[in-house]
Biopython code that builds the backbone (N, CA, C, O; Angstrom):
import numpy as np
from Bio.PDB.StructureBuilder import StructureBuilder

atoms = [
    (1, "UNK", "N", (-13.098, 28.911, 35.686)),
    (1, "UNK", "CA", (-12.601, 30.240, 35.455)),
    (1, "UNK", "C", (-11.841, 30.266, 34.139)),
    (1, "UNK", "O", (-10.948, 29.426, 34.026)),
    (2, "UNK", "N", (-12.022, 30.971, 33.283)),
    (2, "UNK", "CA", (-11.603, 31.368, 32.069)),
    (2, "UNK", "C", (-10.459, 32.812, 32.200)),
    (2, "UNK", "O", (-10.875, 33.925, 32.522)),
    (3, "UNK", "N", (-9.395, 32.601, 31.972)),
    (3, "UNK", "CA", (-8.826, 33.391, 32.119)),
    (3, "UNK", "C", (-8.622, 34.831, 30.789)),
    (3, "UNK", "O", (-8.155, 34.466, 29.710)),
    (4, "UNK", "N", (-8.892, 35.987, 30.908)),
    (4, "UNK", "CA", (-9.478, 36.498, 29.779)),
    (4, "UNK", "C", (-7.884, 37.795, 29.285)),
    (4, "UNK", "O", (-7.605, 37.971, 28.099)),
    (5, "UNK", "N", (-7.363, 38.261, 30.029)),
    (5, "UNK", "CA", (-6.345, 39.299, 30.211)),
    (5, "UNK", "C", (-5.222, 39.284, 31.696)),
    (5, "UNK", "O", (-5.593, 39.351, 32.868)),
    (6, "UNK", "N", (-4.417, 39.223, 31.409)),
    (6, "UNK", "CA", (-3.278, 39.419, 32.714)),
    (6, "UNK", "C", (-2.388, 40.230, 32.136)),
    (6, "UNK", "O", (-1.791, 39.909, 31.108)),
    (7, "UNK", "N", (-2.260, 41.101, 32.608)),
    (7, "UNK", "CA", (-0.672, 42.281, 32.839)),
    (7, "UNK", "C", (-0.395, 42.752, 33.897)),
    (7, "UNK", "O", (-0.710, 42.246, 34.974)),
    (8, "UNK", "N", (0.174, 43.692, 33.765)),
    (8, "UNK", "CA", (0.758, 44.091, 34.244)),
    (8, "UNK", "C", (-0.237, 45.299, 35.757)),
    (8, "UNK", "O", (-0.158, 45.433, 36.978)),
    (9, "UNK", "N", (-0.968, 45.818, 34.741)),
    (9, "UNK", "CA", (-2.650, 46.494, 35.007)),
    (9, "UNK", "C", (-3.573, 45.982, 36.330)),
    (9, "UNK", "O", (-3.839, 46.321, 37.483)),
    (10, "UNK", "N", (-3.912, 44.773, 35.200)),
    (10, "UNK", "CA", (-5.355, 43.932, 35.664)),
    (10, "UNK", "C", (-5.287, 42.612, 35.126)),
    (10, "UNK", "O", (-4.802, 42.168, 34.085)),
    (11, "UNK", "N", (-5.928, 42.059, 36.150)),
    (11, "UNK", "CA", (-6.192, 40.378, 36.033)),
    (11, "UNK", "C", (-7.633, 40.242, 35.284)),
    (11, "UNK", "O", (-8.423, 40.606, 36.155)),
    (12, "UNK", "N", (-8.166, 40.005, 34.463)),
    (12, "UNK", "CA", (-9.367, 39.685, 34.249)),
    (12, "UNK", "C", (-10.025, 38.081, 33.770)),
    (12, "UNK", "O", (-9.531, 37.292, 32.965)),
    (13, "UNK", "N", (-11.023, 37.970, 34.399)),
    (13, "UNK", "CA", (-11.427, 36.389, 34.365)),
    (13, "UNK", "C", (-12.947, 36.386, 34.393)),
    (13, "UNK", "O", (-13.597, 37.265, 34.959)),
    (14, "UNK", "N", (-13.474, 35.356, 33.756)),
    (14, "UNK", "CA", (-14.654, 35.172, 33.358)),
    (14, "UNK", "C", (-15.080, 33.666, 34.206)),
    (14, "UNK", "O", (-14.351, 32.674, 34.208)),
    (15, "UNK", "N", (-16.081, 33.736, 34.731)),
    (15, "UNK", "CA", (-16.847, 32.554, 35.692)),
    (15, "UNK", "C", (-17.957, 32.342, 34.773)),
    (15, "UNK", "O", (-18.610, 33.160, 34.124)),
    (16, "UNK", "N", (-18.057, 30.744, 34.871)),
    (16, "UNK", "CA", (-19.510, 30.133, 34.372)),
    (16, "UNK", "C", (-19.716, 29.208, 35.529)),
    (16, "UNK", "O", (-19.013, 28.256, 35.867)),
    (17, "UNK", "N", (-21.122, 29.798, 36.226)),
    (17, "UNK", "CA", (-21.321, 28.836, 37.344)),
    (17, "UNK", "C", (-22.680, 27.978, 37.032)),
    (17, "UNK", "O", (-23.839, 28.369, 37.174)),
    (18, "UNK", "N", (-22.286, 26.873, 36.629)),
    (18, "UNK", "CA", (-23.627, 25.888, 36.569)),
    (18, "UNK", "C", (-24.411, 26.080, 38.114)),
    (18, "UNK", "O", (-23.856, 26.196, 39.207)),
    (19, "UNK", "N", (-25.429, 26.074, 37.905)),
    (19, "UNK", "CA", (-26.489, 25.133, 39.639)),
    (19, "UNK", "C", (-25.596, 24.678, 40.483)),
    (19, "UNK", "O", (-24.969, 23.720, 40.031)),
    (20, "UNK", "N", (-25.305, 25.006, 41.535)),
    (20, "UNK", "CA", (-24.711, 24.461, 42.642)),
    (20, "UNK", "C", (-22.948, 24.168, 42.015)),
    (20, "UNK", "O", (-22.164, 23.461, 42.647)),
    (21, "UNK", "N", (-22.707, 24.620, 41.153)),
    (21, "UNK", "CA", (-20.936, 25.174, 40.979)),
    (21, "UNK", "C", (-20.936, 25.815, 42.129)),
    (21, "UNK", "O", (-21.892, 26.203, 42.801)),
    (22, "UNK", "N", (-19.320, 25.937, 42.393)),
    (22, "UNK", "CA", (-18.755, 27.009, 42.968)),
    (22, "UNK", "C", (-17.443, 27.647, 42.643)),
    (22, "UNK", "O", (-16.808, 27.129, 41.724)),
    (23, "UNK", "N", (-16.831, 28.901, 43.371)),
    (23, "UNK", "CA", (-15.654, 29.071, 42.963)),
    (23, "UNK", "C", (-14.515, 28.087, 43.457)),
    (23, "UNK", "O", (-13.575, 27.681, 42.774)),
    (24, "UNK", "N", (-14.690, 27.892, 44.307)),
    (24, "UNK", "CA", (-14.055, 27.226, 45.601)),
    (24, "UNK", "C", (-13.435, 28.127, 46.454)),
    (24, "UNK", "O", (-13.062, 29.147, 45.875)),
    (25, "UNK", "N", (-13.096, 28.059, 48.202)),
    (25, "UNK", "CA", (-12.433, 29.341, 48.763)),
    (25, "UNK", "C", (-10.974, 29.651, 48.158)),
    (25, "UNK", "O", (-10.110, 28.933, 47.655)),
    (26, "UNK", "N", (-11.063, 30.911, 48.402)),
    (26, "UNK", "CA", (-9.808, 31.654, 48.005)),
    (26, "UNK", "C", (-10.476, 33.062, 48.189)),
    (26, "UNK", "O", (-11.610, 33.517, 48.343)),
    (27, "UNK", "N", (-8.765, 33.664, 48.062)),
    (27, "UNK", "CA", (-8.235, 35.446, 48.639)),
    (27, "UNK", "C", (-8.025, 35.941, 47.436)),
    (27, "UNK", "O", (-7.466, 35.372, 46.498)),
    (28, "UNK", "N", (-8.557, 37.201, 47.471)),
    (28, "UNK", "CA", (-8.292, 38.331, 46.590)),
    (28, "UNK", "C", (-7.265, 39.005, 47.543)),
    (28, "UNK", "O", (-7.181, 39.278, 48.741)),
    (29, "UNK", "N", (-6.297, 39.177, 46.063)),
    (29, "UNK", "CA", (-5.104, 39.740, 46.663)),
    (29, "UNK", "C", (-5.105, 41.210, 46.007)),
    (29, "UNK", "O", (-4.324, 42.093, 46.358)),
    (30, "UNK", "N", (-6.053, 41.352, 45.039)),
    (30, "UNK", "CA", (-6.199, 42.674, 44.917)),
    (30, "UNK", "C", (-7.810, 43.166, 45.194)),
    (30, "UNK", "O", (-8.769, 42.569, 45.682)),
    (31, "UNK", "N", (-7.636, 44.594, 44.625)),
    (31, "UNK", "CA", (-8.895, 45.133, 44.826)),
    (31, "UNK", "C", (-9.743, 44.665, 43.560)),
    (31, "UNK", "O", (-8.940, 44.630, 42.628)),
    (32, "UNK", "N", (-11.049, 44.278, 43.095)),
    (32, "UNK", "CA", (-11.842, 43.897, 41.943)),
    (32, "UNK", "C", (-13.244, 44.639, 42.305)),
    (32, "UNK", "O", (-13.850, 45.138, 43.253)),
    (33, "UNK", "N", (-13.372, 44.328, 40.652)),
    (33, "UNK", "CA", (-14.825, 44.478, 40.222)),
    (33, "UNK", "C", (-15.594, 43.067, 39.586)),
    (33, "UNK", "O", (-15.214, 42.051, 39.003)),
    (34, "UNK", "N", (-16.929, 43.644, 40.067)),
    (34, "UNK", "CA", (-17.744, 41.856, 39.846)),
    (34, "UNK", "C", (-18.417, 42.508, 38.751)),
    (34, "UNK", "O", (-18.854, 43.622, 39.043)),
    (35, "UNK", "N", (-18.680, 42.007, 37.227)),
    (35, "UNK", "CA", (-19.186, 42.646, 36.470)),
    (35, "UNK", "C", (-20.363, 41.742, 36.011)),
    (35, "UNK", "O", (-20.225, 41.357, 34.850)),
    (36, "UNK", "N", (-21.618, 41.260, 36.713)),
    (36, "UNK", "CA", (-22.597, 40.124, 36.327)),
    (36, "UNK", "C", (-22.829, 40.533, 34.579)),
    (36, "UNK", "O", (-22.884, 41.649, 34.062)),
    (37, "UNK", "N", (-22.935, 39.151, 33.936)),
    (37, "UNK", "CA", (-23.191, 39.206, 32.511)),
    (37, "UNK", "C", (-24.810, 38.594, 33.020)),
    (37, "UNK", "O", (-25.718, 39.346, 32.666)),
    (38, "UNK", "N", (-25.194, 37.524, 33.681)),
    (38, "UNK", "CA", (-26.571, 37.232, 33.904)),
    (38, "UNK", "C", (-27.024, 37.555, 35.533)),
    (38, "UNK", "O", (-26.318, 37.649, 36.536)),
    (39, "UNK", "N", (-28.361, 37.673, 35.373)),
    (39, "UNK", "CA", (-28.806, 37.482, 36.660)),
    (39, "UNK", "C", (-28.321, 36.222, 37.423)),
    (39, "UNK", "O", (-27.628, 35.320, 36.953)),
    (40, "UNK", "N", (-28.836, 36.326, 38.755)),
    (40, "UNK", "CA", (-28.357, 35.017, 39.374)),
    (40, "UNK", "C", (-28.091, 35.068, 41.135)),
    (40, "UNK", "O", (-27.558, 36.069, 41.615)),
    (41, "UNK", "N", (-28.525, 33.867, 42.054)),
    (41, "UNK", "CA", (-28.602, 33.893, 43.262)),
    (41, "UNK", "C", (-27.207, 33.036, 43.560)),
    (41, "UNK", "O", (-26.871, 32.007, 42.974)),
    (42, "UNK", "N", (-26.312, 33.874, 44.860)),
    (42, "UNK", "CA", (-25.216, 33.608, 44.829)),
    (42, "UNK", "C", (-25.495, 33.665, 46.505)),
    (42, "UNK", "O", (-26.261, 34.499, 46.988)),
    (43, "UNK", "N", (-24.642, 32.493, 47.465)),
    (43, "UNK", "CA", (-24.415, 31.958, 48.583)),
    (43, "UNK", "C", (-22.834, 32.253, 48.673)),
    (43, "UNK", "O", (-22.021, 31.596, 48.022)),
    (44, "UNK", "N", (-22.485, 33.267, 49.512)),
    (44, "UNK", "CA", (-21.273, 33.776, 49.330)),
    (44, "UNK", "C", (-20.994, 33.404, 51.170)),
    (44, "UNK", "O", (-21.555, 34.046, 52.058)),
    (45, "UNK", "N", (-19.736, 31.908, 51.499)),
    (45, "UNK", "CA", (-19.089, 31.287, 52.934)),
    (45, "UNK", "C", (-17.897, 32.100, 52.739)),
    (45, "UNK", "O", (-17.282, 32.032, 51.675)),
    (46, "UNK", "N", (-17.444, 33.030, 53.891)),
    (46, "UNK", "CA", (-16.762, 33.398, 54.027)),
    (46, "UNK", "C", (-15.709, 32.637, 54.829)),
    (46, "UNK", "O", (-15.953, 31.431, 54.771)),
    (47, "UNK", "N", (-14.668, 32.901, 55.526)),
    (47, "UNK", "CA", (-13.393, 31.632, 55.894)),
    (47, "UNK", "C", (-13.759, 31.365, 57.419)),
    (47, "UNK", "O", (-13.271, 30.517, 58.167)),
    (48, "UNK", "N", (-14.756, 32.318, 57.690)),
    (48, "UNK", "CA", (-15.463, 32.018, 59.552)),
    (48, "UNK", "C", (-16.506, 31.342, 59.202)),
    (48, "UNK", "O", (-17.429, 31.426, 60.012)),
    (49, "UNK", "N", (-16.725, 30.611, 58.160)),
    (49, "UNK", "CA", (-18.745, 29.923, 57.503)),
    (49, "UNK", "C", (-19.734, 30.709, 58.074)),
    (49, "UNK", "O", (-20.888, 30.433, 58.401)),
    (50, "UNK", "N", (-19.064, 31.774, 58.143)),
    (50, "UNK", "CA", (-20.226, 32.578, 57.720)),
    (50, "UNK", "C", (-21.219, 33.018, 56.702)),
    (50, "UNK", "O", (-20.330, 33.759, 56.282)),
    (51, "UNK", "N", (-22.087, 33.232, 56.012)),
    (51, "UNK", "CA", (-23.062, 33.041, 54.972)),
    (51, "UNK", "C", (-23.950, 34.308, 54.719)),
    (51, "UNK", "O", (-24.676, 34.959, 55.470)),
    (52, "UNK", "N", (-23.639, 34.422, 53.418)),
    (52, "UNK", "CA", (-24.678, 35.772, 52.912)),
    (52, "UNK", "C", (-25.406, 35.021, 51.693)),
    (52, "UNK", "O", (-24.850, 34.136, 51.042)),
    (53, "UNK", "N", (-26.751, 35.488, 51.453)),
    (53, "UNK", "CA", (-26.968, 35.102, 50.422)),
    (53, "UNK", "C", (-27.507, 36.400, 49.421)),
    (53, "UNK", "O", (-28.324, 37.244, 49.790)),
    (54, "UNK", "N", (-26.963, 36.360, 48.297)),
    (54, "UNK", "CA", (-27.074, 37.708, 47.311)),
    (54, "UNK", "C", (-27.731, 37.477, 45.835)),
    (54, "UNK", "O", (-27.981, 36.437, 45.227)),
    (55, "UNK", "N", (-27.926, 38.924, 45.476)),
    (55, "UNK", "CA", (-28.213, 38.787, 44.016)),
    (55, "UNK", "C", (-27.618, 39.465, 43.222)),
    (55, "UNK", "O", (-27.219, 40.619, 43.374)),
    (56, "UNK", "N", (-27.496, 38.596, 42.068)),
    (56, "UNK", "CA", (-26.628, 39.120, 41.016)),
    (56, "UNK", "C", (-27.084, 39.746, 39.766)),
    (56, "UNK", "O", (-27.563, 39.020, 38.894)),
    (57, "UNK", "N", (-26.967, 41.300, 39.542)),
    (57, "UNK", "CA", (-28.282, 41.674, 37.884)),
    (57, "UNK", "C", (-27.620, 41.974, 37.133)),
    (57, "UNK", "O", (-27.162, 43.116, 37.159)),
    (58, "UNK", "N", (-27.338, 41.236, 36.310)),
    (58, "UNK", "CA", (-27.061, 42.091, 34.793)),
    (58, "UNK", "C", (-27.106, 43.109, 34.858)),
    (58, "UNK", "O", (-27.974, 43.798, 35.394)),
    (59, "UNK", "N", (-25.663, 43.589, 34.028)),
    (59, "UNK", "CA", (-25.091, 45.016, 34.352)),
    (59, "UNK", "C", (-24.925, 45.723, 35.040)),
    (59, "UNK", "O", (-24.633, 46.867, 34.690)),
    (60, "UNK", "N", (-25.039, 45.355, 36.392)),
    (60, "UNK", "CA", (-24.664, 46.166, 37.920)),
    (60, "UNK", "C", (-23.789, 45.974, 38.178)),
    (60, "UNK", "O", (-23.845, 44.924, 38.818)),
    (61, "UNK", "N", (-22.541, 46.406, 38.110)),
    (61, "UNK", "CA", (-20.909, 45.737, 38.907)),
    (61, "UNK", "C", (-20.864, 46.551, 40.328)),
    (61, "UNK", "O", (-21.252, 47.594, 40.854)),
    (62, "UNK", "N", (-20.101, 45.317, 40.593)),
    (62, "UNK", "CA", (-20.040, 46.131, 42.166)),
    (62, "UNK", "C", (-18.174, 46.036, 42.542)),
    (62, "UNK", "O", (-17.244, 45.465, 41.972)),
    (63, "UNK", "N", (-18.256, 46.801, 43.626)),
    (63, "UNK", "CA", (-16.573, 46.723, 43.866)),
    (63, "UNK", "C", (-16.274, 45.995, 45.138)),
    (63, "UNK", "O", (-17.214, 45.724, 45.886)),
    (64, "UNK", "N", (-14.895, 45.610, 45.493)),
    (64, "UNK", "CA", (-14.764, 44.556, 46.805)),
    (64, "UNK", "C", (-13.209, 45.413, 47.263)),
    (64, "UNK", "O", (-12.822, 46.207, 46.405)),
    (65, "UNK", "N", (-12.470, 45.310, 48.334)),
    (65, "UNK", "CA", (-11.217, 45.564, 48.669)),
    (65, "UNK", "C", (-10.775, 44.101, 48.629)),
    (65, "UNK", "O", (-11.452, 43.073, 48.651)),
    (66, "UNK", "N", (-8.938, 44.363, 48.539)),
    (66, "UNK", "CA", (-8.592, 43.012, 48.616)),
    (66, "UNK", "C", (-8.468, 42.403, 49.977)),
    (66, "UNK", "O", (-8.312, 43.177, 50.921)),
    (67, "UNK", "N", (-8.516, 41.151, 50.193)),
    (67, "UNK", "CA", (-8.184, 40.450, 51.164)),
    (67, "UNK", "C", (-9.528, 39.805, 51.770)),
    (67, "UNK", "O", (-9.728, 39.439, 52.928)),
    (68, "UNK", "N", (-10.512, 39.766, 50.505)),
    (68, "UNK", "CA", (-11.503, 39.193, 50.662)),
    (68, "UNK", "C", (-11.268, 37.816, 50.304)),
    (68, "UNK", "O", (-10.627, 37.496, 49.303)),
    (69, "UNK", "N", (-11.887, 36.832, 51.282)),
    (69, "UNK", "CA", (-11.469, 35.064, 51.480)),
    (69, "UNK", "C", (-12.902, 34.786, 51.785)),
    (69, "UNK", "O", (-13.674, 35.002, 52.719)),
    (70, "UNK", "N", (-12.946, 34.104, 50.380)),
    (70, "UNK", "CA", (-14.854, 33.031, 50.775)),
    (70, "UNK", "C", (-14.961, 32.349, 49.363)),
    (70, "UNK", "O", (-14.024, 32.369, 48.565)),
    (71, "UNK", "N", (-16.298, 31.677, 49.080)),
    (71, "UNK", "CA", (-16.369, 30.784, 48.602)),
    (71, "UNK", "C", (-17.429, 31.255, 47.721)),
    (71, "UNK", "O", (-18.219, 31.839, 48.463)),
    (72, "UNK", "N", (-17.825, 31.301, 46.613)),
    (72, "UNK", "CA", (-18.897, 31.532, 45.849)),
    (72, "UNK", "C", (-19.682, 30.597, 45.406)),
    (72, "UNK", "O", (-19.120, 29.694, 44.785)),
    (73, "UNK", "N", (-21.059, 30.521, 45.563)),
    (73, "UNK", "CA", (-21.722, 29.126, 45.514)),
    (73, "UNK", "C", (-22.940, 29.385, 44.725)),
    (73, "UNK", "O", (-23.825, 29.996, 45.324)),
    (74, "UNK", "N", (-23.196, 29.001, 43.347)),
    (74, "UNK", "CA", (-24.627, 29.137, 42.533)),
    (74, "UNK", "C", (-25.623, 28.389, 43.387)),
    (74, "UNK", "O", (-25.528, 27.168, 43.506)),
    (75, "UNK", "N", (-26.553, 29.063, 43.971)),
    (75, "UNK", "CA", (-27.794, 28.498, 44.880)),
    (75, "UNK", "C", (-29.037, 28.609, 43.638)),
    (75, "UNK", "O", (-30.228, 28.351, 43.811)),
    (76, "UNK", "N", (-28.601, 28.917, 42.773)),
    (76, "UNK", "CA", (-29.881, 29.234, 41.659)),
    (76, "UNK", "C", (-30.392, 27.931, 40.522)),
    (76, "UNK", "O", (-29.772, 26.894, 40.756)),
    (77, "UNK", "N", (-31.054, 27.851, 39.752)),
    (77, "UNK", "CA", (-31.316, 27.167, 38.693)),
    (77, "UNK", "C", (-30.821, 27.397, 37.403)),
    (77, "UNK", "O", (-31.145, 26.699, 36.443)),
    (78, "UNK", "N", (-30.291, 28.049, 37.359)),
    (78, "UNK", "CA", (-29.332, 28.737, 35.894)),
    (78, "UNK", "C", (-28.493, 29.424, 36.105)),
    (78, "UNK", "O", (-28.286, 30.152, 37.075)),
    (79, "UNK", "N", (-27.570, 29.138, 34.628)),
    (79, "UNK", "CA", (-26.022, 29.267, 34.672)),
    (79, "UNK", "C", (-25.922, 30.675, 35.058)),
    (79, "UNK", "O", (-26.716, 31.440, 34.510)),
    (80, "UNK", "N", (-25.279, 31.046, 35.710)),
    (80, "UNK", "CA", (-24.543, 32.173, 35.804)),
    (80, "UNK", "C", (-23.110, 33.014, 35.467)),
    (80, "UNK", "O", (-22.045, 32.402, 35.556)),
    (81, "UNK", "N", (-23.125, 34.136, 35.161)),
    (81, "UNK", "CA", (-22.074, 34.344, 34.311)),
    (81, "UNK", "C", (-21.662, 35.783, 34.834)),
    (81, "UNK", "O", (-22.367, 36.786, 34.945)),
    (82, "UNK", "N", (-20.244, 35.589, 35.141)),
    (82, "UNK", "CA", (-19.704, 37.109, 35.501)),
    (82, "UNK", "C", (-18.172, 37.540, 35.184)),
    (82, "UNK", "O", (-17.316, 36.656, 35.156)),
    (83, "UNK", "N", (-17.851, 38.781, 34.967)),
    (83, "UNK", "CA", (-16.876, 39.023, 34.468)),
    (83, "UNK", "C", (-15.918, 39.556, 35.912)),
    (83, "UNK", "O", (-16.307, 40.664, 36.282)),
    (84, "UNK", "N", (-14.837, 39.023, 36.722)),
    (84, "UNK", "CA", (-13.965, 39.554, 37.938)),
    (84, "UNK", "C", (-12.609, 40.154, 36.965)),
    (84, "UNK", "O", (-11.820, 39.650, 36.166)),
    (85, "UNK", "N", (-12.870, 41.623, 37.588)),
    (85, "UNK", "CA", (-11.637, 42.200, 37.315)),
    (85, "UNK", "C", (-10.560, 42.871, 38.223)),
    (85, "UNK", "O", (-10.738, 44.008, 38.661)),
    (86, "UNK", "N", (-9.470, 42.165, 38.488)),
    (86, "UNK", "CA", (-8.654, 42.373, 39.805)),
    (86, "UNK", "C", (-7.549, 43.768, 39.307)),
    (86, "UNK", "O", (-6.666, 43.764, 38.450)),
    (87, "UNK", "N", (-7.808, 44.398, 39.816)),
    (87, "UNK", "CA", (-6.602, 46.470, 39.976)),
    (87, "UNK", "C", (-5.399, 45.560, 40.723)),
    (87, "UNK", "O", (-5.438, 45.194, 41.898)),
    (88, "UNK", "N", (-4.526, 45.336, 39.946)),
    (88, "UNK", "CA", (-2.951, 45.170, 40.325)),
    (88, "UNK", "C", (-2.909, 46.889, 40.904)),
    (88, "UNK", "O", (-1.865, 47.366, 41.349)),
]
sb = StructureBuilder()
sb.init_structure("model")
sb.init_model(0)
sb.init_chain("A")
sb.init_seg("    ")
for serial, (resi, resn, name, xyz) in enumerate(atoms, 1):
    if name == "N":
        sb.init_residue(resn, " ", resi, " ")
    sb.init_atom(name, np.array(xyz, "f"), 0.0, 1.0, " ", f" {name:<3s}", serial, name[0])
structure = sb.get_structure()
């Protein structure tokens, strides 16, 4: 995680997930946006191992509430790249 902006605002951070990277688990303590810079297949364990598996497209952001707890996991063959922006 590359840390890109913090204030007061918004947290913003940049992910590069090699092949089988992950984020590791952890909580959003705020509300965010997922802003994919590449495509990419993402294995998202939530804190019950529970398991979704998703896709990620260039230029589609999507939104989450906070108090989301799971694990982000590159299931793909290429790097993946996304921009998380957390609403203090």
């Amino acid at each position: 995680m590359l840390e890109q902006i913090n204030n007061k605002k918004v947290n913003v951070n940049k992910f590069i997930l090699k092949p089988n990277d992950s984020t590791g688990i952890h909580v959003h303590s705020f509300d965010y946006v997922i802003i994919p810079i590449t495509d990419g297949n993402l294995k998202i364990v939530d804190k019950n191992k529970n398991e979704l598996i998703t896709n990620l497209v260039a230029g589609e952001p999507y939104f989450r509430k906070k108090g989301v707890e799971h694990n982000v996991i590159n299931i793909g063959t290429n790097i993946i790249i996304f921009i998380e922006v957390e609403i203090k």
